[in-house]
C-alpha positions in Angstrom: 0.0 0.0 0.0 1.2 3.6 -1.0 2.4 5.6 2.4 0.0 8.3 0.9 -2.7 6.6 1.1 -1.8 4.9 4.5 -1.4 8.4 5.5 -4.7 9.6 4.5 -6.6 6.4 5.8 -4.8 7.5 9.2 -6.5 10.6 9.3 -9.5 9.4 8.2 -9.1 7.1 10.9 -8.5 9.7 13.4 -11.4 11.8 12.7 -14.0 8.9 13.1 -12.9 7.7 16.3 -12.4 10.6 17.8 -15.9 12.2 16.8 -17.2 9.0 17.9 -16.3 9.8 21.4 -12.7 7.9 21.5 -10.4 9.3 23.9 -8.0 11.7 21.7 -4.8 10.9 23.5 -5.2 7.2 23.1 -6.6 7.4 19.1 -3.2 9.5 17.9 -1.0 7.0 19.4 -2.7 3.6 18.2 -3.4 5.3 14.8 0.1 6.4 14.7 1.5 2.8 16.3 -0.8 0.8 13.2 0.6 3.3 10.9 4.4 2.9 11.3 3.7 -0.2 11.4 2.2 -0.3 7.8 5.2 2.2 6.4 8.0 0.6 8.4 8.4 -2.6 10.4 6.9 -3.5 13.9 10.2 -3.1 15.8 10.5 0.7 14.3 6.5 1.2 15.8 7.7 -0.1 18.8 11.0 1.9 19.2 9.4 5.3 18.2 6.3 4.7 20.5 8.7 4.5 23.1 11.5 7.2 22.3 9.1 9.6 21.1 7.2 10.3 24.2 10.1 10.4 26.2 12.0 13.1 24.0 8.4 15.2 24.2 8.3 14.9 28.1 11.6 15.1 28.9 11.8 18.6 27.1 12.1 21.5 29.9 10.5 24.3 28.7 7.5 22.3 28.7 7.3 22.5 32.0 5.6 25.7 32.0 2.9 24.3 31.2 1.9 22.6 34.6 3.2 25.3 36.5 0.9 28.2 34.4 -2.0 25.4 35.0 -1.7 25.6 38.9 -1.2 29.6 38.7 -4.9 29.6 36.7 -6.6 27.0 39.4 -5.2 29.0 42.2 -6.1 32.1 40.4 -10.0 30.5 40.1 -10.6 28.4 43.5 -9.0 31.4 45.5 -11.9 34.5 44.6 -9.8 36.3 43.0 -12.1 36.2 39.5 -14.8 38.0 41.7 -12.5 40.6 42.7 -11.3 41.4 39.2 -14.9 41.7 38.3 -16.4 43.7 41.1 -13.5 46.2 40.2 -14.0 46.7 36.6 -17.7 47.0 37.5 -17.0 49.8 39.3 -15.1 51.6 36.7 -17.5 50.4 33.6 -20.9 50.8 35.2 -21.8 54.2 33.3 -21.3 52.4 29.8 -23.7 51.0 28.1 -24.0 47.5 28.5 -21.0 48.1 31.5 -21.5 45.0 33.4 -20.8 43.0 30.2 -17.4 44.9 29.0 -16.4 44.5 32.7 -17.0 40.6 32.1 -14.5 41.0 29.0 -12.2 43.3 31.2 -12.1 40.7 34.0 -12.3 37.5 31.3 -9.0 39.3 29.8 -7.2 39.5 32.6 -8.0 36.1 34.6 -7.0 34.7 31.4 -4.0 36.0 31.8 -3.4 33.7 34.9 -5.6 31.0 33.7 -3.8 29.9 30.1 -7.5 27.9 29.3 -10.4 29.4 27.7 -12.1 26.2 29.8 -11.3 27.7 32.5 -11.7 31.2 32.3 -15.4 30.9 31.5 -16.2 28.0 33.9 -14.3 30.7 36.7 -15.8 34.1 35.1 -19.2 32.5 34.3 -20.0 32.0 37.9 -19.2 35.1 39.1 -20.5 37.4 36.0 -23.2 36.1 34.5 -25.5 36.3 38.2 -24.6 39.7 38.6 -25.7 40.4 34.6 -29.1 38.6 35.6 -29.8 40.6 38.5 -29.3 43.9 36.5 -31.8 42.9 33.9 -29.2 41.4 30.9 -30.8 39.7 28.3 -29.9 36.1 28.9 -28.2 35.8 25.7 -26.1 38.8 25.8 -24.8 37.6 29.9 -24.3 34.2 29.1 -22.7 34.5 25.6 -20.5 37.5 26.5 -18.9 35.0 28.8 -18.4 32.5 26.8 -17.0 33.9 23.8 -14.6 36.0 26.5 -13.6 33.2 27.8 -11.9 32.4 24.5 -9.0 35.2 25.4 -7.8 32.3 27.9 -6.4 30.4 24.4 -4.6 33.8 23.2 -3.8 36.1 25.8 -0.1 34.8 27.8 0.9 32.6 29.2 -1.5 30.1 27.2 -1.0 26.9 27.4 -2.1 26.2 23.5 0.5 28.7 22.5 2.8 27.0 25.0 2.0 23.5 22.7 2.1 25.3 19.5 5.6 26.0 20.3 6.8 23.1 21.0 5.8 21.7 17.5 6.0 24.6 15.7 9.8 24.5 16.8 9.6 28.3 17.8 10.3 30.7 20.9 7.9 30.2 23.6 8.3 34.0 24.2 8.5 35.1 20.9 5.3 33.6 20.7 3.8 35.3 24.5 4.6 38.7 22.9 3.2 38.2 19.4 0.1 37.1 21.2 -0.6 39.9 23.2 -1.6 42.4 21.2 -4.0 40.6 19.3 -5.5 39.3 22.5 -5.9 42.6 23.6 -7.4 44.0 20.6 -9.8 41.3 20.8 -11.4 42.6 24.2 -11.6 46.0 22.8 -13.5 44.7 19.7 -15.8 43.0 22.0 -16.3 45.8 24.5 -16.8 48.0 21.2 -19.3 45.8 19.8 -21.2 45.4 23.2 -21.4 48.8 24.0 -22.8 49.9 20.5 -25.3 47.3 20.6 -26.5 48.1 24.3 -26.7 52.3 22.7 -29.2 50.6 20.0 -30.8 48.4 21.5 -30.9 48.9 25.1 -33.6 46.4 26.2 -30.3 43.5 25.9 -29.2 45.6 29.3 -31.8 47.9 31.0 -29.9 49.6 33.3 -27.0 48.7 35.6 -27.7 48.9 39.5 -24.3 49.5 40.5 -23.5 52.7 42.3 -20.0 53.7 43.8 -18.5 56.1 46.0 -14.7 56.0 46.3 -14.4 54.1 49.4 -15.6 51.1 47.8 -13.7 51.5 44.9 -10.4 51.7 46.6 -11.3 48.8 48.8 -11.9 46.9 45.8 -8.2 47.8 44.7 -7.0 46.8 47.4 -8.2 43.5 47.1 -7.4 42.6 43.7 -3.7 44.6 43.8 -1.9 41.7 44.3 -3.1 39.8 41.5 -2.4 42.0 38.3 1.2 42.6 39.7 1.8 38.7 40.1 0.9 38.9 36.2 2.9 42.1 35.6 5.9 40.6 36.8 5.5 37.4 35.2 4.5 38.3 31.9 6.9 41.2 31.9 9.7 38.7 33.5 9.5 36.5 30.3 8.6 39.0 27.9 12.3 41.0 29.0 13.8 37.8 28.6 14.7 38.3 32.6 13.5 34.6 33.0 12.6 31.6 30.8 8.5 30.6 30.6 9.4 27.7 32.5 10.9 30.0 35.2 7.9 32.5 35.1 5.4 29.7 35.4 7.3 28.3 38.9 7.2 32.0 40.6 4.1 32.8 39.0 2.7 29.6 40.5 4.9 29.9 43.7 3.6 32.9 44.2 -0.1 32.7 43.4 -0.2 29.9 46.3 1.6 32.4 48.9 -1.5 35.5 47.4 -4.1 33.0 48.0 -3.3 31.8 51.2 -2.5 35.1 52.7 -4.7 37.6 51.7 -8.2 35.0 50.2 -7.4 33.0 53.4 -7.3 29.8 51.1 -8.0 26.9 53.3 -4.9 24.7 53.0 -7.1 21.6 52.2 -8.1 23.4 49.6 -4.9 24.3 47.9 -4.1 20.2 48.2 -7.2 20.0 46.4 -6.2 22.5 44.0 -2.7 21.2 43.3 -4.2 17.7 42.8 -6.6 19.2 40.3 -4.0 21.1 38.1 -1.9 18.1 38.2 -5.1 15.8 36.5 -5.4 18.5 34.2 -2.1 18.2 33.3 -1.8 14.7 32.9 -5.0 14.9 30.9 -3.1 17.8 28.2 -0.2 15.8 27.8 -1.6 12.5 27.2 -2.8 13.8 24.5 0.0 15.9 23.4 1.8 12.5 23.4 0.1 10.8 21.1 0.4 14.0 18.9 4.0 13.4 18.8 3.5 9.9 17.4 0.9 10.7 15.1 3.1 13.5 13.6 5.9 11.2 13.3 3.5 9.3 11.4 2.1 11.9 9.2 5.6 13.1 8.3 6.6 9.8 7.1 3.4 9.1 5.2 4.4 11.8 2.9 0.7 14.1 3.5 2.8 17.6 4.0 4.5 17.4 0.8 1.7 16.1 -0.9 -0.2 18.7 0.4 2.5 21.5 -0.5 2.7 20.2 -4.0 -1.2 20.6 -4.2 -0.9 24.2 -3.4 1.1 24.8 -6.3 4.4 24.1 -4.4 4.4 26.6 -1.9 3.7 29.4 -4.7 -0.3 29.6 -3.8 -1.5 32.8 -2.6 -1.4 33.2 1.5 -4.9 34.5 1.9 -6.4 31.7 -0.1 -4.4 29.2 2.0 -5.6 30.8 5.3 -9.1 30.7 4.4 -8.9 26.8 3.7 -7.1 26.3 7.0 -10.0 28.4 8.2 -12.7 26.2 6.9 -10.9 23.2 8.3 -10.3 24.5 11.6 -13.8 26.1 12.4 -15.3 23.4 10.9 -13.7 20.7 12.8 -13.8 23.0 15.7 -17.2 22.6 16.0 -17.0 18.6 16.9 -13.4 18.7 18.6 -11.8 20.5 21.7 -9.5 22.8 21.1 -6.1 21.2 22.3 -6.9 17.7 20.3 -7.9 19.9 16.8 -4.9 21.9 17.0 -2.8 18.4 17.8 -4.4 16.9 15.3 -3.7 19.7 12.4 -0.7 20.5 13.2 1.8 17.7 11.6 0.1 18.7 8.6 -0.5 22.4 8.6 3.1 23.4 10.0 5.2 21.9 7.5 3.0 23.2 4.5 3.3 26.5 6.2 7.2 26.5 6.1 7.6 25.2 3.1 5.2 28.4 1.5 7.8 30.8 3.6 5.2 31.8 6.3 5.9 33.2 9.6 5.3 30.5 12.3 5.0 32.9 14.7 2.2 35.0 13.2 1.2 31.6 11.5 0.4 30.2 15.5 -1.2 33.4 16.4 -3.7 32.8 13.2 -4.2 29.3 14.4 -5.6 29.8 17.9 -7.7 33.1 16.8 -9.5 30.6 14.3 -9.4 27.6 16.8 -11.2 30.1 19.4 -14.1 30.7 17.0 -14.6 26.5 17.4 -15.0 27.0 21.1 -18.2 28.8 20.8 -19.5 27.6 16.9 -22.4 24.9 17.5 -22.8 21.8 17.6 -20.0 21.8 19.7 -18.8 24.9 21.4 -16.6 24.0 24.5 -17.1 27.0 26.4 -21.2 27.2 25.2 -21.4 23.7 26.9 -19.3 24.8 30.0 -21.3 28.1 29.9 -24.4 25.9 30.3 -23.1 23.9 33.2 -22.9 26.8 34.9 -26.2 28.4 34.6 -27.8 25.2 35.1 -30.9 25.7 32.4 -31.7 29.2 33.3 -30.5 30.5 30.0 -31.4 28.2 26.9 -28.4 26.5 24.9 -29.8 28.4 21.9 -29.8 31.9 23.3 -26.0 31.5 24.7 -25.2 30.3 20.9 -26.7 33.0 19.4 -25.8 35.7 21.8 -21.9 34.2 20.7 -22.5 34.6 17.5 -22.1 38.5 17.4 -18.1 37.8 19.0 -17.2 35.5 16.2 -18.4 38.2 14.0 -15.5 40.2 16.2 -13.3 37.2 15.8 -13.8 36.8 12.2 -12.8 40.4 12.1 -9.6 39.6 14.2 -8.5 37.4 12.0 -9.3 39.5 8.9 -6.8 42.3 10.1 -3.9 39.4 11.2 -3.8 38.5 7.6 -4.2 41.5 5.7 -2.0 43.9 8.0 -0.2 40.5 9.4 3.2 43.3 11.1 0.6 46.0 12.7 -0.6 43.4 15.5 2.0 41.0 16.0 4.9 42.4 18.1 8.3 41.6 17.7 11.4 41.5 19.8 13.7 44.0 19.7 16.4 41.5 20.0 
């Protein structure tokens, strides 16, 4: 049999199982184990299942990624997503529609703590999305503002997809942070933006917010929350200065978000046992999968699919838009039945090496890549953070009315996106080094 077509069986393969329910981590290896199989010998399966997975997880700098994962759980068992909020409440409450920019505002910011959009919406949802109902929101405007903000947790640093992306993508982890951040940023602002003009023509979505403050409450608000945005300061600006590696900025980041929660939120100690034990699932869970991804791209490289694919676009001389949009169809499209670490896995042995061999910037390339695989997070059937959104209001707001209330911040998304390709240097930020 042709590794081509072995290749493309694999995939085919792949997709099935996995929208069949199959757990990701463990359909990427055994599709990858039959595969090398097929092109090589049984021993050569054998040895790469084995040496492969070691090389990934003996790699330090991914080591960031468990110690980013604990800073975000900390970050969302300790209070201190209802302290963000309750401050940018303050400050937003004369806007139109200022309850739900202060949901982006606080989204934006835990997310840059948390590194998942999971958890940024399952954190932010439960504290914004009461106080939205109380003031009179529309259901769909509370519930999908959260959700679709929650998607800044895949973008904004320290991310743990970008973290991933990386890795494969054989690129600076901070290269990457600082490329992200503007974009990330930009993307609250469109958000905000959009909410607040809708709310000025339509102001039934948000009748009037309750709030009132007087300066005492505002700077008791500060106070609570001070500790928190300079934990992320000093990480974020640590790496970004190159004053200390990721995987150095996730250990005091994490170090430190323990000491903040169990000094000033009085974090029970059982709790932060709890806590740890939780980030460590949750990283055992993101690298069983990444795992098999190594396998799998071992076996797509050797099947032959990237240059077969670079060939089809005209050997690398195809127009960059056009190839962007048809990684865009894939990408949301898929991203409506897969979770966002397992589609970008999945896509990446074949998308990267097309994408160097057409002269792309993997850097901007990776930024492009999780913008698109954020729209998937909130697109229907499927929609991670829709579904986690749900969870959280527990039937009160219909699955329909969070989907379509999302569907004005893809339009923001797809706008994103739209402005990364066509002005790709005016919101990706480079070193200086």
């Amino acid at each position: 049999m042709e590794p081509l077509l072995v290749g493309f069986l694999g995939i085919a393969a792949t997709l099935v199982l996995v929208l069949c329910g199959a757990p990701v981590g463990a359909t990427l290896g055994l599709v990858a184990f039959c595969g090398l199989w097929k092109l090589l010998t049984f021993q050569s399966a054998v040895s790469m299942s084995v040496s492969l997975p070691f090389e990934f997880v003996a790699d330090w700098s991914l080591s960031a990624v468990p110690m980013f994962i604990l800073m975000g759980f900390v970050a969302a068992k300790s209070g201190i997503a209802g302290s963000i909020f309750r401050v940018l409440s303050l400050l937003l409450f004369r806007l139109p529609g200022g309850l739900a920019c202060a949901s982006v505002g606080a989204c934006a910011v835990f997310a840059s703590a948390s590194g998942s959009s999971v958890a940024t919406a399952a954190a932010m949802g439960r504290v914004c999305i009461p106080e939205m109902s109380r003031a009179g929101y529309r259901g769909s405007l509370a519930a999908g503002c959260v959700a679709a903000s929650g998607t800044l947790g895949s973008l904004i640093p320290p991310s743990i997809l970008i973290i991933i992306y990386a890795y494969f993508a054989e690129v600076s982890i901070s290269a990457m942070f600082l490329a992200a951040l503007l974009p990330g940023l930009v993307t609250a602002i469109f958000y905000a933006i959009m909410i607040v003009t809708r709310v000025f023509i339509n102001p039934d979505l948000a009748p009037g917010d309750t709030i009132r403050t007087e300066r005492g409450d505002l700077i008791s608000s500060f106070k609570q929350v001070f500790f928190f945005p300079l934990l992320v300061f000093v990480v974020l600006g640590g790496v970004l200065a190159g004053i200390f590696t990721p995987t150095e900025g996730g250990a005091i980041g994490a170090a430190s978000a323990c000491v903040i929660a169990l000094a000033f939120y009085r974090m029970p100690l059982s709790e932060l046992g709890a806590t740890i034990l939780e980030s460590a699932r949750s990283t055992c869970s993101i690298f069983f999968i990444a795992v098999g991804a190594v396998i799998y791209a071992r076996f797509i490289f050797l099947s032959g699919i990237p240059q077969f694919v670079t060939d089809a676009f005209g050997g690398g001389n195809v127009n960059t838009s056009m190839f962007v949009l048809q990684v865009a169809l894939i990408l949301i499209i898929l991203g409506m039945f897969v979770d966002a670490i397992s589609l970008m896995l999945i896509t990446l042995p074949v998308f990267i090496p097309v994408a160097n061999s057409m002269g792309l910037d993997l850097i901007w390339f990776g930024i492009v890549i999780i913008k698109l695989i954020e729209i998937g997070l909130v697109t229907p059937p499927v929609g991670m953070n829709v579904y986690v959104i749900a969870g959280v209001v527990k039937g009160q707001i219909d699955m329909i009315e969070i989907f379509k209330g999302a569907a004005w911040f893809i339009l923001m998304d797809l706008a994103i996106v739209f402005l990364l390709v066509a002005f790709p240097s005016a919101l990706i930020l480079r070193s200086a080094q």
